[in-house]
N, C-alpha and C positions, 0 to 999 in steps of 0.2 A: 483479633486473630494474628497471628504467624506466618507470614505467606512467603512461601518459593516460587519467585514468576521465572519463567525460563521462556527468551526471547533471543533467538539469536541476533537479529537486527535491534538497533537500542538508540537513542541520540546520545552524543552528536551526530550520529549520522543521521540525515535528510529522508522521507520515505512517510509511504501510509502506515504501515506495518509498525516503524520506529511512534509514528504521532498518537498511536492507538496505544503502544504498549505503553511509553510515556503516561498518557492522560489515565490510564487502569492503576496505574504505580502509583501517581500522582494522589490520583482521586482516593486511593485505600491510603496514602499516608497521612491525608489531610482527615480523614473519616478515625485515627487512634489506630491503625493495624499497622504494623511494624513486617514492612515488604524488602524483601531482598533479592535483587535483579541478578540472573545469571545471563551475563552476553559476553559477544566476541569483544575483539580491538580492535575500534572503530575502523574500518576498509569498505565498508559495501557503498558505491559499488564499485568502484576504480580496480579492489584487490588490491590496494596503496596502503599499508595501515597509516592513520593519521600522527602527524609530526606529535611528542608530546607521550605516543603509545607505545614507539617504537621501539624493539630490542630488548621488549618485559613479557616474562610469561604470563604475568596476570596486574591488572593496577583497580584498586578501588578503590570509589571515591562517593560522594554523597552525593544528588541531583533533587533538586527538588522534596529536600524529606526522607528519599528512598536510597536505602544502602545499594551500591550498586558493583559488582566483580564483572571488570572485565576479562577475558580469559584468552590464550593464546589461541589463532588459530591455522591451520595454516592457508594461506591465502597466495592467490596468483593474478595478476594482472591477464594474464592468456585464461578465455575460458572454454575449456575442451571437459569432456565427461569427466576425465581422470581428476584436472583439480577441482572441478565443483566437489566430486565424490569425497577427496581428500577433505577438500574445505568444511562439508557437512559433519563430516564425519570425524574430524578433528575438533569441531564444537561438542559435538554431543560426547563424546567421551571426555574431555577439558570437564564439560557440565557434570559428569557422572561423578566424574573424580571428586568435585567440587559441591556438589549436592550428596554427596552422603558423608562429607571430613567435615561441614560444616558444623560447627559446636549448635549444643539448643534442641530443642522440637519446635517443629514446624504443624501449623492444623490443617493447612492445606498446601496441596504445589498445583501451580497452573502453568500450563504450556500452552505457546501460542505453534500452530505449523499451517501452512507447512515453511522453512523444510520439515519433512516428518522427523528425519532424526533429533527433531527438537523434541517432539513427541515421544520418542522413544527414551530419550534421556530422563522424562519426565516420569514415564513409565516405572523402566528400570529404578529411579532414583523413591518413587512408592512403594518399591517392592521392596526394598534392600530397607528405607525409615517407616515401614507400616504404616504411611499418612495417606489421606485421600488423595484424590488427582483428579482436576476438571483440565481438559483439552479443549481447545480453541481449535474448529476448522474454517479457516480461512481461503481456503482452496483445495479442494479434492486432488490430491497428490499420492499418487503417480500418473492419476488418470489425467491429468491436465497437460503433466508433461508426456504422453503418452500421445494424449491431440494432435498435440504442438510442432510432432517430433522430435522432443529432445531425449525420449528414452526408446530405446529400440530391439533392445537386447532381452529375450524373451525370459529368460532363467532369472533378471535382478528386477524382473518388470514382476514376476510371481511373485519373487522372495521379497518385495516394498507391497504386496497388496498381502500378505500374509501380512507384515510388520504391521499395515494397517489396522487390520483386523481385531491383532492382538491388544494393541493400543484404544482402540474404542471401548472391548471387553473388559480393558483396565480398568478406564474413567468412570469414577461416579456418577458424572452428568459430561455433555460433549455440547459447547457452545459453537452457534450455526451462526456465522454471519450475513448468511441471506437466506431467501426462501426457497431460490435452488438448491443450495447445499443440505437445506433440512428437506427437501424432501427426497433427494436421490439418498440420503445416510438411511430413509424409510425405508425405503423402496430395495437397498440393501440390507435389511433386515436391523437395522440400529431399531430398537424401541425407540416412541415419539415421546413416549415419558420420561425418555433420558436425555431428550434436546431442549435446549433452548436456545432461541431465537433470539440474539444480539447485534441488530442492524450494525453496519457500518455509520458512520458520521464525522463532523469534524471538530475539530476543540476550536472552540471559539474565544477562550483566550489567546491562542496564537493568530487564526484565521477571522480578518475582521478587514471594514474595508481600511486603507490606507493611504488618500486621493492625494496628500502629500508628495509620500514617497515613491508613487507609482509617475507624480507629474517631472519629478526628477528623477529616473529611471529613463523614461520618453525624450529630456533634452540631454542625457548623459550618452542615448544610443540612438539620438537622429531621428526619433520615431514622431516629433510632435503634431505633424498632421498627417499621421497616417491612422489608419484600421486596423489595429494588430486583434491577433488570432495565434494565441498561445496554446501550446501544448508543455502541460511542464510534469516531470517524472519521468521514470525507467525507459529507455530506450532499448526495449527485446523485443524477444520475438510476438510477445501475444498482441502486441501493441498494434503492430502494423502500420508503424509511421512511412510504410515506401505508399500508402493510399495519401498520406498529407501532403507527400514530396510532388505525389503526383497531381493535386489538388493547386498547389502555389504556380508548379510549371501551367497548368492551363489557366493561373490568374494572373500571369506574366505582365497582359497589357494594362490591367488595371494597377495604374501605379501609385497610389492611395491604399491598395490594401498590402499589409506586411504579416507575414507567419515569422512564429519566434519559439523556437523549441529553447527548454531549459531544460538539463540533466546527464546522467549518464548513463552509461548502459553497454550490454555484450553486441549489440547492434549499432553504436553509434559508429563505429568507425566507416562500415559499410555507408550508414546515410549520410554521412558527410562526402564522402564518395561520388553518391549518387549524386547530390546537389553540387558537385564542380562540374558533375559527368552534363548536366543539364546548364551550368553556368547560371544559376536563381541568383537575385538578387533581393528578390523579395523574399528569402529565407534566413533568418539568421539564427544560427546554433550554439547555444551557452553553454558554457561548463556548468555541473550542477550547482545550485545554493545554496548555503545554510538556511534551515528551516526558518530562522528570523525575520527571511528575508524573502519569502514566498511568497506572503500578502501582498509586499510593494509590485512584485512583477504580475499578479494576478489585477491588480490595481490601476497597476497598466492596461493592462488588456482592455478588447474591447467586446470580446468573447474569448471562451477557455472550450478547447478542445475536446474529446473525450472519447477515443477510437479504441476498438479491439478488435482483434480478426473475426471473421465470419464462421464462427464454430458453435455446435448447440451447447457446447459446453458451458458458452458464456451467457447464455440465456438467461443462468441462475446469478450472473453479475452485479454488483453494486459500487462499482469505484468509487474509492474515497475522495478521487479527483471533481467528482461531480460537487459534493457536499462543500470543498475546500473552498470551490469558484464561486458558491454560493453565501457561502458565510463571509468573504470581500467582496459579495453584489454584483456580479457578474452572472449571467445569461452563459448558458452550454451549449455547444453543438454535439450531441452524442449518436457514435458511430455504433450502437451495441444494442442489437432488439432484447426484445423480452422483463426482465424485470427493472433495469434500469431504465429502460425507453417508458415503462410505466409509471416510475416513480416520474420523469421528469413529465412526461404530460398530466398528470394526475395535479403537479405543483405547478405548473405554466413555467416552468423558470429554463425553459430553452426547447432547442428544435432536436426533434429526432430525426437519419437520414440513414439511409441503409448502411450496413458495414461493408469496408472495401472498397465503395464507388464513389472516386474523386470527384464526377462530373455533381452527384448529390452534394458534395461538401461544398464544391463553388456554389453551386444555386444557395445553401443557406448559410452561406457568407455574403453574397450580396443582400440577399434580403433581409439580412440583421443590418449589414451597412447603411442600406437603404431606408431604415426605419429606426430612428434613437429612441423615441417614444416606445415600440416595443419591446428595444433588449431593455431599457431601464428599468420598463415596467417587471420584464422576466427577473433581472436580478434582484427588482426589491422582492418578488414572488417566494425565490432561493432562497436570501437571506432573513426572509420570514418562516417561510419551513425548515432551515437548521434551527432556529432559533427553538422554535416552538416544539419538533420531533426526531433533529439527526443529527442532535449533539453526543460528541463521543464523552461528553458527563454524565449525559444522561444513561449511555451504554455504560460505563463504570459502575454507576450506582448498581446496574442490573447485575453485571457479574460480581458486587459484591453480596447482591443477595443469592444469589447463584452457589459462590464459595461456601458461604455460610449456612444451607442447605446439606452439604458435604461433610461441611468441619465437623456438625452437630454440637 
């Protein structure tokens, strides 16, 4: 096949979203299909485009096999509704432009959203070349941001659940990445014959352990006898890192355990804030990393974190943060009921503790501390179930028979 993947997140930039489209591209160009990646100029999440991108409307270049067009977009370090709006919206037409002047046919285009106007791009760009379209929902958007708070305005909160709508009725088939999302798309009226069910996981060529690099990591940042308890990725709002800020301030006196946030985000600046406002010492906050170099800092760890806010929204959850800490052998503490809190006791490979309540995250951080023989046990558990059922290869393989269902 021929395929149009349309992701607005992409590597080099760092991210779940970036490691999944990655490993889909990857996996279809090692399988004989000839994929061509439509995404921005690397910025997410800074709003910085990366040295190298800077000052070009569009640069493309090859990654792994996969022809890949980066596209201009426009981007802001300050994040208010107006430039997120811009920023979306500036990819998905870049995309349109660029998904229908592309010389060729194409047998299928896949989008990944949200943002939805990724989805829309994808849309619009089947309508205008007559080609199928599978859609990827990776989060119910605008309803999510809608939870959250970040969308408020009643008349663009309609006019994005219409866009929705339309976009579903497009795709041939609509890939669910968890069990919540497939069954709320039911429960609104999506046909169950038109979903399939494409867990989240992680690519285990990149995510693997690396005791190595995680032990110079530990003498490079002072950590070597301490208990670290990592949280690495986006720093927003769903996260609800002010429950972990609040968790290290009541683990102050125990001075053997260290929290260690890596990443960025529209939230960092606040919790950096918070943690002078509180003067933690046992916190330390990193810039984000190149995905290369994920493993080493998870490697590190002695547990890997895993919180979201306390919203039913998240029920239908699967962070790919969980699979990631698992495929480098590492034990979770995860802050998120319902289908993740299942998956991880179903695999033993970490403790569930309610979302939001710091005083739950100390109790299972000491008792992870307290007991080596248990998290070992949990991370070789983890890195037994990616192995066996939450590789994002093993999800490739599926939307490629997915696609090809569509292409006919």
């Amino acid at each position: 096949m021929r395929i149009l993947h349309l992701s607005q997140y992409f590597p080099p930039e760092a991210g779940a979203v970036q490691v999944r489209a990655l490993t889909v591209a990857r996996t279809l160009a090692e399988h004989g299909h000839r994929v061509t990646v439509l995404t921005e100029l690397p910025n997410h999440p800074t709003g910085i485009v990366q040295e190298g991108y800077r000052g070009r409307l569009w640069v493309r270049e090859e990654r792994d096999g996969v022809d890949v067009l980066h596209l201009w977009v426009k981007t802001s370090p300050v994040k208010t509704f107006r430039s997120r709006m811009a920023f979306y919206l500036s990819y998905m037409l870049a995309a349109i432009v660029a998904g229908v002047l592309l010389p060729g046919r194409f047998d299928v285009i896949f989008a990944n959203s949200p943002p939805l106007f990724v989805a829309v791009a994808g849309w619009v760009i089947s309508l205008v070349r007559r080609t199928p379209f599978v859609m990827e929902v990776q989060d119910l958007w605008p309803e999510s941001a809608v939870v959250l708070g970040e969308l408020r305005n009643p008349r663009f909160i309609r006019w994005a659940e219409w866009v929705e709508e339309r976009c579903y009725r497009r795709a041939g088939r609509i890939v669910a990445v968890t069990g919540g999302i497939q069954d709320r798309l039911i429960a609104r009226g999506v046909p169950a014959s038109k979903i399939a069910l494409i867990p989240n996981g992680s690519n285990t060529d990149i995510f693997h352990p690396d005791p190595e690099g995680g032990a110079r990591l530990r003498v490079e940042l002072g950590l070597e006898d301490k208990f670290v308890a990592i949280y690495g990725g986006i720093h927003g709002i769903a996260q609800g890192l002010e429950t972990l800020i609040e968790a290290a301030r009541l683990l102050e006196d125990e001075e053997d355990v260290q929290f260690v946030f890596v990443g960025e985000g529209p939230r960092k600046e606040a919790l950096l804030a918070l943690k002078e406002r509180y003067g933690l010492t046992n916190l330390l906050m990193l810039p984000g990393q190149p995905l290369e170099r994920m493993p080493a800092y998870l490697s590190m760890a002695d547990v890997a974190l895993v919180p979201l806010r306390k919203v039913d929204l998240f029920l239908g959850a699967r962070p790919t943060k969980i699979f990631d800490a698992w495929a480098c052998g590492r034990p979770v503490i995860v802050s998120i009921d319902g289908e993740a809190r299942q998956i991880v006791e179903e695999v033993g490979g970490g403790l569930f503790v309610e979302p939001e309540n710091p005083q739950a995250i100390v109790r299972a951080i000491l008792t992870l501390r307290d007991d080596p023989a248990r998290r070992a046990e949990m991370g070789r558990r983890g890195r037994e179930a990616v192995l066996e059922r939450y590789s994002l290869q093993a999800a490739a393989r599926a939307l490629e028979a997915t696609m090809r269902s569509v292409a006919g």
